[in-house]
DOLOLUM-496411 format. One record per residue: y negated, z, x negated of N, C-alpha, C in turn. Coordinates in steps of 0.001 Angstrom, whole numbers, padded with zeros to 6 digits, always signed. Atoms other than C-alpha are relative to their C-alpha. Last residue first. Layout:
BEGIN
YZXYZXYZX...
# end
This chain:
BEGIN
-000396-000923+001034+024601+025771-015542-000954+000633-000831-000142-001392-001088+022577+023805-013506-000178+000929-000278+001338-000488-000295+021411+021859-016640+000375+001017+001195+000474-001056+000919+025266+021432-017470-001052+000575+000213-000853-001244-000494+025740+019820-014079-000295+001575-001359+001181-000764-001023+022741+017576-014304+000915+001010+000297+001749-000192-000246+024385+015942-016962-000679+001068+000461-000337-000891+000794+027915+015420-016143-001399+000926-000745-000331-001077-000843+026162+013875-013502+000901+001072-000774+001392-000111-000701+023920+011612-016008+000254+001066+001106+000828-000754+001077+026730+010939-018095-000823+000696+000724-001032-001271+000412+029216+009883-015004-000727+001096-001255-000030-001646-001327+026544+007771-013901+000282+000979-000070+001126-000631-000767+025802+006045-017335-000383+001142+001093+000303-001165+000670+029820+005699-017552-000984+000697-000316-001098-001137-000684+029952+003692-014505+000229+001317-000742+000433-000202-001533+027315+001323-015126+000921+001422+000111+001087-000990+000096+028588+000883-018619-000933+000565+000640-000046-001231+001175+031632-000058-017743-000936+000901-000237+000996-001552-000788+030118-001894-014813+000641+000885-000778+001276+000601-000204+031365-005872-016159-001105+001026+000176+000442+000412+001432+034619-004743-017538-001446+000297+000188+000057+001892+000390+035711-003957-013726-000874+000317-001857-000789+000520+000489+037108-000122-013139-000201-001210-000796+000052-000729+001406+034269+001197-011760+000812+000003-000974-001111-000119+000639+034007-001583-008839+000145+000737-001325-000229+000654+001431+030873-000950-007373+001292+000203-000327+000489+001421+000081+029317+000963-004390+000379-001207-000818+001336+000324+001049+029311+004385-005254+000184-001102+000450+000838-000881-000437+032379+005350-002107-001772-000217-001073+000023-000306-001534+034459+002532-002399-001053+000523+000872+001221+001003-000480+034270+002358-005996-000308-000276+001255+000978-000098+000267+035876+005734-005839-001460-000932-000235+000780-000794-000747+038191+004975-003527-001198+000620-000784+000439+000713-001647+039194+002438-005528-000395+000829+000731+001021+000586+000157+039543+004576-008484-000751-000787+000580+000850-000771+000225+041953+006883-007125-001878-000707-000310+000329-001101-001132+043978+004591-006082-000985-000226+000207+000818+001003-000167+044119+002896-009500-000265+000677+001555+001362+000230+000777+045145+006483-010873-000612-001422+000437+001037-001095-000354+047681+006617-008570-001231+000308-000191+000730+000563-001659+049060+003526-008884-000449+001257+000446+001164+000855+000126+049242+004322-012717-000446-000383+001424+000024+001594+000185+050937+007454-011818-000679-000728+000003-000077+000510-001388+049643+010917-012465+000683-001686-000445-001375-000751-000372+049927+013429-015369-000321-000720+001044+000144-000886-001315+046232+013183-015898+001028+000394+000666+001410-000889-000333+046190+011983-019566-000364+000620+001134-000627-001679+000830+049445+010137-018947-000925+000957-000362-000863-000486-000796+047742+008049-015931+000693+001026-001360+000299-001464-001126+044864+007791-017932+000899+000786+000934+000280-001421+000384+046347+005924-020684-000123+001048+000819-000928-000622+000219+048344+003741-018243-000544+001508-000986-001017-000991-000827+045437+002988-016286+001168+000291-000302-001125+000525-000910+043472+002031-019364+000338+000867+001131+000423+000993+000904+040173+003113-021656+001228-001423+001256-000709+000519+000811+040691+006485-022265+000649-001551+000255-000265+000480+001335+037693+007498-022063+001038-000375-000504+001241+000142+000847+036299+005882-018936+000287+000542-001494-000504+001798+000570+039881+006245-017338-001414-000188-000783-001426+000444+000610+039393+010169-017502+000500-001461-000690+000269-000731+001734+036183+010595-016434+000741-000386-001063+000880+000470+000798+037189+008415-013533-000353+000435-001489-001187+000953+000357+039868+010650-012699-000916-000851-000787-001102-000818+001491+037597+013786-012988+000828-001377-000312+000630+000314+001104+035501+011740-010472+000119+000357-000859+000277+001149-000354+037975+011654-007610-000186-000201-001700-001260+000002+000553+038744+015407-008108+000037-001538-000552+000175-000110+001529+035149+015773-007681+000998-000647-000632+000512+000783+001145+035488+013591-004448-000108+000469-001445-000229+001230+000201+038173+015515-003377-000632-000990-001024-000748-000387+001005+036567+019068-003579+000909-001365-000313-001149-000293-000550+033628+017453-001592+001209+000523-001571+000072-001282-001114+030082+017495-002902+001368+000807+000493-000389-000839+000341+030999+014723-005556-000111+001706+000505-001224-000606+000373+031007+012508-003639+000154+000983-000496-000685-000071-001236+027413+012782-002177+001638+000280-000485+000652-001142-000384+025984+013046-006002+001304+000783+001455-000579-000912+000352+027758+009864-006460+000588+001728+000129-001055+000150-000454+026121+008366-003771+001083+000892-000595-000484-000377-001524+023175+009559-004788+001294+000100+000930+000024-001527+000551+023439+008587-008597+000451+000795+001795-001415+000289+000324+024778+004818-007522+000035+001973+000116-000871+000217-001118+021399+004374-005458+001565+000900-000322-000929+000739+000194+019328+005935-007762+001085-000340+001125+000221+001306-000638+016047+007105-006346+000680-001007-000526-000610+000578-001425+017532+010740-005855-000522-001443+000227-001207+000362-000596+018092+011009-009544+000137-000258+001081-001301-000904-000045+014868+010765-010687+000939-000690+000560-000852-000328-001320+012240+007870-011553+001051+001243-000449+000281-001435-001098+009135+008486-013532+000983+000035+001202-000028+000086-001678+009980+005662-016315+000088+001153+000399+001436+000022-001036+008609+005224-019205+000128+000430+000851+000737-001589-000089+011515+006126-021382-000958-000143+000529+001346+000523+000060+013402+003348-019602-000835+001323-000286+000073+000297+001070+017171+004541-019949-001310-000363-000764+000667-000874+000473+016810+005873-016671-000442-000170-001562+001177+000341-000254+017850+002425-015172-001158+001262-000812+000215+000353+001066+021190+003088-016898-001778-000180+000266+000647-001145+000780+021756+005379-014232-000875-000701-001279-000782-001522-000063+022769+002069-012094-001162+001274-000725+000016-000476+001598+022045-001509-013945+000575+001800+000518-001433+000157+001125+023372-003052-010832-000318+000584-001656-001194-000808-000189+020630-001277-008514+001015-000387-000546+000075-001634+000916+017795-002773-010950+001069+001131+000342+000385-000550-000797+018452-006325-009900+000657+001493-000143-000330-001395+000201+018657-008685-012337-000720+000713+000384+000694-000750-000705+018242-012628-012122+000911+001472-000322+001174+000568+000284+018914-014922-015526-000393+001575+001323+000477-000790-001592+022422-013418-015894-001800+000046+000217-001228-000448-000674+023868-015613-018739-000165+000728+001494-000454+001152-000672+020456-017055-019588+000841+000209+000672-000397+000969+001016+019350-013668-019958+000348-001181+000150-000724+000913-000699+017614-010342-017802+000349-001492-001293-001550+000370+000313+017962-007532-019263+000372-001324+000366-000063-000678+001584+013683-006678-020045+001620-000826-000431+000478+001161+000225+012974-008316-016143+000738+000004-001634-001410+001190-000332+015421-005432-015297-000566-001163-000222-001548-000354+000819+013016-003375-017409+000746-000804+000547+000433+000379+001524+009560-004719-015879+001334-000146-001057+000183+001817+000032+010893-004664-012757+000024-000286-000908-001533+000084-000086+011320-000707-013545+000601-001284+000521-000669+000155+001528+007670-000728-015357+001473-000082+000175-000094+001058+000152+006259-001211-011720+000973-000474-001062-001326+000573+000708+007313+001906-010866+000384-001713+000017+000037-001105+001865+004089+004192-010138+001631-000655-000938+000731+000388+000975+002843+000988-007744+000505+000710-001331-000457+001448+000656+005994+001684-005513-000980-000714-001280-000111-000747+001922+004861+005297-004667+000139-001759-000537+001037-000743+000827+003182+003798-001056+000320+000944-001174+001253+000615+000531+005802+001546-000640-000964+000280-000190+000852-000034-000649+008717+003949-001045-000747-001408-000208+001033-001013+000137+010985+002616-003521-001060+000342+001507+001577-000005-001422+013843+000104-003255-000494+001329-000100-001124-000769-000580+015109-000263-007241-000808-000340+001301-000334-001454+000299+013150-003057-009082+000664+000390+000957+000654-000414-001042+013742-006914-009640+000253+001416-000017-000127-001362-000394+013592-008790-012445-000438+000634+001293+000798-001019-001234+013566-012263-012587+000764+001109-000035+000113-001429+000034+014628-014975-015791-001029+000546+001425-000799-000549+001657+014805-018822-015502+000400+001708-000154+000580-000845+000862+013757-019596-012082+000377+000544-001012+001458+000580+000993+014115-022930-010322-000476+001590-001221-000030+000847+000849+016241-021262-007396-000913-000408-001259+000149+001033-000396+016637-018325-006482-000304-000598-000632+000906+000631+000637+018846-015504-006708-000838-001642+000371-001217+000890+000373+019543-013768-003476-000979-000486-000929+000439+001294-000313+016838-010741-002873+001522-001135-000369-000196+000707+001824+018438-007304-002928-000230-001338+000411-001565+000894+000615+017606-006152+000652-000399-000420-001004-001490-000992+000628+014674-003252+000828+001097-001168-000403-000334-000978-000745+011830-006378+001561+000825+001000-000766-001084+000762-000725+009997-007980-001667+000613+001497+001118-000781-001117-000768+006727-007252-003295+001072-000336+000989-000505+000314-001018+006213-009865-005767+000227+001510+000704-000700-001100-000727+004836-009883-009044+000358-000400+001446+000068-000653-002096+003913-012554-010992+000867+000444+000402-000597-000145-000806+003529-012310-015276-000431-000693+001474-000966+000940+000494+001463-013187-018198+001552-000047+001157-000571+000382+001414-001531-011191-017191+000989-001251-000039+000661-001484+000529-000913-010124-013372+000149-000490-001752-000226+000783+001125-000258-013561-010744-000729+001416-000960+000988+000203+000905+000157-012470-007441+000247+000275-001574-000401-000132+000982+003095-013340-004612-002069-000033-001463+000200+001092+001031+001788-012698-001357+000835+000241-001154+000439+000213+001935+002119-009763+000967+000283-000988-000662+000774+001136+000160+002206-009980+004892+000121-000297-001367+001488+000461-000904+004931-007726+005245-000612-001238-000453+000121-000723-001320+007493-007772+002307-001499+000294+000961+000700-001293+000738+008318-010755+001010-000309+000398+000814+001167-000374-000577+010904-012861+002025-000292+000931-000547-000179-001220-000404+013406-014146-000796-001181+000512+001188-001406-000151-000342+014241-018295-001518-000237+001585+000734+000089-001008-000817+010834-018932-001615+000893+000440+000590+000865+000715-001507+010370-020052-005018+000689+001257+001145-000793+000693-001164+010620-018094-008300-000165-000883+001225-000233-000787-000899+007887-018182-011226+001480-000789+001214-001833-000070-000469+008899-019605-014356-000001+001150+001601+000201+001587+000495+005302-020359-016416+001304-000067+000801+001152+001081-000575+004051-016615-015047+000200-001856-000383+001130+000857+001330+006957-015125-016371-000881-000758+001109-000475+001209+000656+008816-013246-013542-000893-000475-000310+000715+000637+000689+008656-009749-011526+000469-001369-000954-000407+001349+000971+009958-008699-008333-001122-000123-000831+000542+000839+000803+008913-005381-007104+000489-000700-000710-000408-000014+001322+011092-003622-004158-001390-001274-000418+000279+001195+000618+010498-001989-000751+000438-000360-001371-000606-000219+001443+011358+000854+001198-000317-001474-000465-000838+001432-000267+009200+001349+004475+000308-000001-001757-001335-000710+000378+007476+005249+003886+001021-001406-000127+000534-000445+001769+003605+003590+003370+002060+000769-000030-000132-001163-000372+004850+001158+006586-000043+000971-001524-001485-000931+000655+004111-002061+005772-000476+001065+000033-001272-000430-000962+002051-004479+008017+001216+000892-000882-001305+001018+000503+000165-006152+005062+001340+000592+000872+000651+001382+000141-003449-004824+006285+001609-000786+000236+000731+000249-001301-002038-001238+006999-000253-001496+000277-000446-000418-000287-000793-001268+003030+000474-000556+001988-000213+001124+000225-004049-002293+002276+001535-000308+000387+000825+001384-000744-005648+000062+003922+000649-000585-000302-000277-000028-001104-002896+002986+002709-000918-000907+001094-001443+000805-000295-003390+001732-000775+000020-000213+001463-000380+001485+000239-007176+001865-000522+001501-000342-000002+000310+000266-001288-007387+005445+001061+000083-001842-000244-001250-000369-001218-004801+006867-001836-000672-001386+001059-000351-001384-000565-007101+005277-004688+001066-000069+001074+001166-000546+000892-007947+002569-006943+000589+001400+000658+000697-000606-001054-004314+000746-005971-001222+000875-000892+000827-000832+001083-002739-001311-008623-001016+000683+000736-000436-000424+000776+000349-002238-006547-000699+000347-000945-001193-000989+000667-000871-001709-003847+000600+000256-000585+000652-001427-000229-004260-003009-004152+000872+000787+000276+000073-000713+001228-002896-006120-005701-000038+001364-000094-001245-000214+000749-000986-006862-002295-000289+000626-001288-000519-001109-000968-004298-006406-000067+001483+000154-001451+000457-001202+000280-005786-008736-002330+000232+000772+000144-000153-000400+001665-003551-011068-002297-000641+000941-000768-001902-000562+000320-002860-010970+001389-000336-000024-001252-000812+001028+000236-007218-012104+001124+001553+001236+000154-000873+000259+000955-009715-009433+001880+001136-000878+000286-001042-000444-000557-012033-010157+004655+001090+000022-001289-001864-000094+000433-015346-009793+003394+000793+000169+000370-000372-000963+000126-018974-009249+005950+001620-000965-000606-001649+000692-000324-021158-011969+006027+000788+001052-000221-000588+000579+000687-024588-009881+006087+001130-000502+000092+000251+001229+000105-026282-009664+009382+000617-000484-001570-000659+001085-000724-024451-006827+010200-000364-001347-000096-001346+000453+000519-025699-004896+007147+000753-000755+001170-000588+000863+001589-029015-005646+007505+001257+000046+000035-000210+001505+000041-028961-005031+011371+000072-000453-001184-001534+000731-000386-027425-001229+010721-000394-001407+000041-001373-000161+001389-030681-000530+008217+001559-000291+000741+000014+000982+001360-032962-001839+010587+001036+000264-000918-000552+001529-000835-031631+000046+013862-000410-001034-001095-001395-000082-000444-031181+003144+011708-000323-001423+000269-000648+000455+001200-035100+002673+010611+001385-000104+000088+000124+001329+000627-035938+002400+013945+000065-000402-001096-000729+001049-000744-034113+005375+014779-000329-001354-000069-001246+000257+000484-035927+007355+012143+000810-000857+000816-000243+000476+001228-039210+006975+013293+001280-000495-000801+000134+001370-000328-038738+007600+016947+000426-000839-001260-001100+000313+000909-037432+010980+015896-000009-001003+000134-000586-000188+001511-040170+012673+017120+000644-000714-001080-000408-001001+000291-041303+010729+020082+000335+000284-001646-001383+000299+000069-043704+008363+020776+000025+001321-000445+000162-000111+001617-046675+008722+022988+001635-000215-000805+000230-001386+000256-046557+007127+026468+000321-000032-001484+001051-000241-000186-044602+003629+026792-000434+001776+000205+000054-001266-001169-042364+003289+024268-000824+000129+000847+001111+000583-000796-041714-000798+022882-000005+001868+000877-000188-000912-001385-039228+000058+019944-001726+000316+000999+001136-000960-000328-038940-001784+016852+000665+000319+001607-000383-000621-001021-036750-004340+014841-001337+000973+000445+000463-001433-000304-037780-006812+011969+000445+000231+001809+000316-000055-001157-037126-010029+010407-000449+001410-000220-000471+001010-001138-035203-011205+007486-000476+000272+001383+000315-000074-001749-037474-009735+004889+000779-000923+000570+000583+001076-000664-035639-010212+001564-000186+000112+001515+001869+000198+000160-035024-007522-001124-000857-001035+000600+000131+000854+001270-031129-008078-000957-001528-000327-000205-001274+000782+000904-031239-008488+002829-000500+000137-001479+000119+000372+000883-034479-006191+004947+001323-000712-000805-001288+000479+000449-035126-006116+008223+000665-000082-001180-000768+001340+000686-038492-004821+008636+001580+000154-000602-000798-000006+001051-039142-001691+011013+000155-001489-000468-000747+000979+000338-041204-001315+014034+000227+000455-001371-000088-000557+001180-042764+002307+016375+001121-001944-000488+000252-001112+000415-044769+001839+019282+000810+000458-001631-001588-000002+001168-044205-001841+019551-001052+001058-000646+000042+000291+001773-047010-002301+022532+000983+000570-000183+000905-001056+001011-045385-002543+025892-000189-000573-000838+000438-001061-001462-042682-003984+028526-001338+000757-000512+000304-001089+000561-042657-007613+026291-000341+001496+000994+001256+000108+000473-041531-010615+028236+000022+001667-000697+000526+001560+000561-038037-012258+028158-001547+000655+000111+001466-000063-000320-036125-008794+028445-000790-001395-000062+000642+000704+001033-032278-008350+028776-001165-000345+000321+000865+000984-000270-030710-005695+030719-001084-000632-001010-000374+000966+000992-028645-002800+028600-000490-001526+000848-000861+000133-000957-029980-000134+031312+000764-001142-000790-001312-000864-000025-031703+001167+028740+000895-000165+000533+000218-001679-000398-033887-001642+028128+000855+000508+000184-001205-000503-001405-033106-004933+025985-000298+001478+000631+000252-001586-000698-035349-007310+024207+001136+000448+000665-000676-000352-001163-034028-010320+022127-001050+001513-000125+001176-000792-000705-035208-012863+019386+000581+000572+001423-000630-000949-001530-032167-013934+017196-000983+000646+000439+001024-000269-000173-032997-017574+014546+000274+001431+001512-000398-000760-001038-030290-019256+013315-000836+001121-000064+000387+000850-000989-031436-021489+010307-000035+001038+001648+001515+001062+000045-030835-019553+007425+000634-000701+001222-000559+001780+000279-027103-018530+006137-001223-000667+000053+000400-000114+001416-028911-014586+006198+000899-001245-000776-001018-000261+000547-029465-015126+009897-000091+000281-001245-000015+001322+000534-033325-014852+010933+001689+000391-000743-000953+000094+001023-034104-011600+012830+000414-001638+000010+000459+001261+000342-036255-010611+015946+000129-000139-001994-000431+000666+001249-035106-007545+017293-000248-001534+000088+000390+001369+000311-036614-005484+020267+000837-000258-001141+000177+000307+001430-036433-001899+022033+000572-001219-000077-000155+001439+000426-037238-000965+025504+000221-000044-001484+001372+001049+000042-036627+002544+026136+000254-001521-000375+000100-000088-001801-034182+005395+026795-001376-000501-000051+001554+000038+000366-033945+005503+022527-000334+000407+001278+000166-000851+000581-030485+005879+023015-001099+000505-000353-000973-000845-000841-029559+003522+025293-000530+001390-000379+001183+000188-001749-032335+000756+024133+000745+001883+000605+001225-000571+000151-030281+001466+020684-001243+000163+000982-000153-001556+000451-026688+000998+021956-001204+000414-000405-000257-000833-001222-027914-002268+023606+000223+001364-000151+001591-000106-001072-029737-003665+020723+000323+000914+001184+001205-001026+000461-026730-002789+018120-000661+000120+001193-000932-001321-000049-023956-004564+020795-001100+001384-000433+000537-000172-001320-026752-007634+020562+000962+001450+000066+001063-000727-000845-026455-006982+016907-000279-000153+001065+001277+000992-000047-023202-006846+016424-000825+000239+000613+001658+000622-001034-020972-003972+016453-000394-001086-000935+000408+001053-000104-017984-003677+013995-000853-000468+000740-000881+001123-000761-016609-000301+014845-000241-001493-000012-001515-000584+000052-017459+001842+011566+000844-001491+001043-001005+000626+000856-020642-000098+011968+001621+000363-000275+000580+001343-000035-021942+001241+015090+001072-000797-000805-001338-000082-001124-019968+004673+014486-000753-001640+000137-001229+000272+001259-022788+004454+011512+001364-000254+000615+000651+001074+000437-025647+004264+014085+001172-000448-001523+000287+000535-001154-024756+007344+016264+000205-001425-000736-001527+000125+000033-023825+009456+012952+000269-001302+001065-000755+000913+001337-027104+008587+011644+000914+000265+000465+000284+001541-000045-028772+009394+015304+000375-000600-001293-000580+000642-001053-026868+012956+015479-000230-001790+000362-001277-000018+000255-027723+014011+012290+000548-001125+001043-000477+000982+001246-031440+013493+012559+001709-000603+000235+000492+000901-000911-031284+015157+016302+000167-001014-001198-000717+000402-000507-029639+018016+014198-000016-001457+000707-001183+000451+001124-032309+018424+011649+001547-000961+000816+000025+001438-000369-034620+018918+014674+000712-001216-001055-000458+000917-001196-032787+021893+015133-000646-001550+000173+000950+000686-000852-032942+023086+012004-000187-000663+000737+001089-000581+000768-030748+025447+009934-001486-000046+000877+000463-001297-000675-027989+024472+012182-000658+000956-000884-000202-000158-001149-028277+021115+011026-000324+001452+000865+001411-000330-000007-028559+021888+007229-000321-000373+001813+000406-000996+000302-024770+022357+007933-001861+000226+000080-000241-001229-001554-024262+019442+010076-000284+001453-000687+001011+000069-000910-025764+017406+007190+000092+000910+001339+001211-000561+000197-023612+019115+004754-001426-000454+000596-000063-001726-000201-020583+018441+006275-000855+000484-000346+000040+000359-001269-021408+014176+006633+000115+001940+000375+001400+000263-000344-021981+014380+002924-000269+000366+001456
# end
């Protein structure tokens, strides 16, 4: 809008003078002026006396002021009210503005006293401060880019700062065992509440039957992977009530919903990293190995190595992913990965 007024602008020069007193009068609001702030920027601009006489829009409070260019305040009138405007709220006179010129008025008189009415309506309305809970919904169900990154802004988090989404039954929420991240709240979605929590894996806490928590994500993508809370909310059981999406591993892909790759696996990355070196492959051939066959004595005759070789081997490989790949408990943690890079190797190929 603001490009096609500067265009019809240099069509017509008194087009420009338009331009220039709506942009004048919108920088107003942009920065929060009030109206004595208005009165003075409009005396300035006008290079005349101008007036307001306005009734709050609570009622009772009552604002009668002059001010000339010099932003000095007036107690008697310098002139007739060459050009006025009514105030208007929601189809309700709250007053009126004007401009005291002496000599004829100018061109664009007109329009500036409509500016100075149309900025005091909207300063005289109460102006909304969104709630942390608002700010928090809006990133994770954001309308657009310029609303995440407000809200975002609002809740002190950085749109690249890594974060995670806790979720848990709305009849079983957690307490405050985990900080959340920036300012953000816990809010209540359907049958659920969410949580935006810092990068560290929260400790479980208390009082809560089942919680899922997701991988750490950007915080401005973090809305497109709610559904990966959703899933470790999906595993979670009496036996392991909390579950946190970097112990499920590759398996996290398992979610046909989901829009994550390989670089926003922790285990995959790491992997990835090992397996760069001619070592680490060698590493993860061993693995391969004990994954199908099951022992470190199988594998050790299956690789022609000793069993303390082959446990080694495997220690340095949980070492390097993060996890014991050996333990019962990450079997399927461990063979997920190994699928998933056996995987991406064929696709090379």
């Amino acid at each position: 809008m603001q490009g096609l007024m500067y265009r019809l602008a240099e069509l017509d020069a008194d087009s420009a003078g338009l331009v220039r007193v709506i942009d004048y009068f919108d920088a107003l609001i942009r920065h929060g002026a009030d109206t004595t702030a208005m009165l003075r920027a409009s005396a300035a601009l006008a290079d005349c006396v101008v007036g307001i006489d306005v009734v709050g829009t609570s009622g009772g409070h009552r604002q009668r002021a002059r001010c000339d260019p010099k932003g000095r305040w007036l107690t008697q009138a310098a002139g007739e009210r060459s050009a006025a405007k009514d105030v208007v709220v929601d189809d309700v006179v709250m007053g009126s503005v004007w401009i005291e010129r002496a000599g004829p008025a100018l061109a664009l008189d007109d329009m500036l006293v409509d500016r100075m009415a149309l900025t005091a309506a909207v300063i005289l309305v109460p102006r909304h401060s969104p709630s942390a809970a608002e700010h928090t919904r809006s990133v994770l169900f954001p309308v657009d880019d310029i609303a995440l990154l407000s809200s975002l802004t609002a809740l002190h988090i950085e749109p690249t700062d890594r974060v995670r989404v806790a979720m848990s039954a709305a009849d079983s929420p957690p307490g405050p065992a985990s900080p959340t991240a920036g300012r953000s709240v816990p809010i209540t979605v359907d049958d659920h509440v969410l949580y935006l929590l810092t990068n560290e894996p929260p400790a479980p806490p208390v009082g809560c039957s089942h919680l899922g928590v997701s991988l750490a994500l950007r915080a401005d993508d973090i809305h497109r992977h709610l559904g990966n809370a959703r899933f470790a909310l999906a595993q979670a059981s009496e036996y392991r009530p909390v579950v946190i999406a970097d112990r499920l591993g590759a398996l996290n892909l398992l979610d046909r919903r989901s829009s994550l790759t390989i670089s926003d696996i922790p285990d995959l990355v790491r992997a990835n990293e090992l397996r760069a070196t001619p070592h680490g492959r060698e590493l993860l051939g061993t693995l391969r190995a004990y994954l199908g066959s099951g022992s470190l004595r199988a594998t050790a005759d299956r690789t022609h190595l000793h069993h303390s070789s082959v446990a080694h081997r495997l220690a340095k490989v949980s070492e390097a992913v993060g996890y014991p790949v050996d333990s019962i408990e990450h079997r399927a943690r461990a063979t997920a990965m190994m699928m998933v890079l056996d995987g991406s190797d064929t696709a090379v190929a």
